[in-house]
C-alpha positions in Angstrom: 0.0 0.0 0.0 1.2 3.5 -0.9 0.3 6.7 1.4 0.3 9.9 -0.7 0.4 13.1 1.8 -1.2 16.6 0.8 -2.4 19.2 2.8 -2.1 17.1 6.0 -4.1 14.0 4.5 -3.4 11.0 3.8 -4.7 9.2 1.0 -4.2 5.2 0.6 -3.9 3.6 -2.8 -2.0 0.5 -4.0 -0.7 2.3 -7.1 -0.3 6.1 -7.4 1.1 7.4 -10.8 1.8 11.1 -11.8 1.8 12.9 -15.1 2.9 16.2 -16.0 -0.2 17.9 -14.8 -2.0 14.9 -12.3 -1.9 12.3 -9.5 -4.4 9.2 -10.2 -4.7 6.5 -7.2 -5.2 3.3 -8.0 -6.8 0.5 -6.1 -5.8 -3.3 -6.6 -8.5 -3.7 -9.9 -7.2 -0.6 -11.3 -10.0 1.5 -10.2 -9.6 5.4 -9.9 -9.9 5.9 -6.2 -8.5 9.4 -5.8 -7.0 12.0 -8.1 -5.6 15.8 -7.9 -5.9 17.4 -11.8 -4.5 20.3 -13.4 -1.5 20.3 -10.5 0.9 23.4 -11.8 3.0 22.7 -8.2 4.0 19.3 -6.7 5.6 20.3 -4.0 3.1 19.9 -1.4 2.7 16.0 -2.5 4.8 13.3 -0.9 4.4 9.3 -2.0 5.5 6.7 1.3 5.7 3.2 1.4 3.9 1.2 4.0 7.4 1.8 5.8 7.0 5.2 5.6 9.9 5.6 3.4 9.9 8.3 0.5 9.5 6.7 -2.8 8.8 8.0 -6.5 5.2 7.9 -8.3 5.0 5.4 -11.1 4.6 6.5 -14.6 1.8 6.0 -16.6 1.8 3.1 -19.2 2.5 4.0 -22.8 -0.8 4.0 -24.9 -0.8 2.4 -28.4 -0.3 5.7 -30.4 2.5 6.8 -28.1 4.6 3.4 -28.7 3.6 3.6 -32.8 4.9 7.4 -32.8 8.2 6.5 -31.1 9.0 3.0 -33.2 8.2 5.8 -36.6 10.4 8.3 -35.2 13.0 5.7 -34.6 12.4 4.3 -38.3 12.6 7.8 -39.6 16.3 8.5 -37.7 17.5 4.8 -38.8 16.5 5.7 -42.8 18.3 9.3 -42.2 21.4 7.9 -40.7 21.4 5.1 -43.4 20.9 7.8 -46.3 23.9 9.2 -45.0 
C-alpha cells in the first residue's frame, strides 16, 4: 500500500502514478480511487511506502499511439542515418 500526503491528509492507494499535470490513485483492480488534476505545483505531495519511506510515483503506461509514434520516429532516424 502506498500513502500519498497533501495538505495534511493521507490518502491510501495500491498504485499512485503522476503525469505532467495529475496524480491518479489506484486500487488493486485498477480503479480510480483518488486524483488531484491540473497540478501546476507538486511540492506539497509526498508518496511513502507502507514503511514510511519516501519513494517515487509510477509513470503511466504507454498508450498504443504513443509506442507507434516512437517506433516511426526511430524508423525515420534509422533511414536518415542510413541515407547518410
Amino acid at each position: 500500500m502506498k500513502v500519498l500526503n497533501f495538505n495534511n491528509q493521507q490518502f491510501q492507494a495500491d498504485k499512485v502514478m503522476k503525469t505532467d499535470k495529475d496524480i491518479i490513485g489506484y486500487d488493486i483492480n485498477d480503479n480510480e480511487i483518488f486524483s488531484f488534476k491540473g497540478i501546476s505545483d507538486f511540492t506539497g505531495f509526498v508518496l511513502k511506502d507502507g514503511n514510511d519511506i519516501v519513494i517515487e510515483f509510477e509513470a503511466p503506461p504507454v498508450t498504443e499511439s504513443e509506442r507507434i509514434a516512437s517506433t516511426e520516429e526511430a524508423i525515420n532516424m534509422l533511414m536518415t542515418m542510413s541515407m547518410m
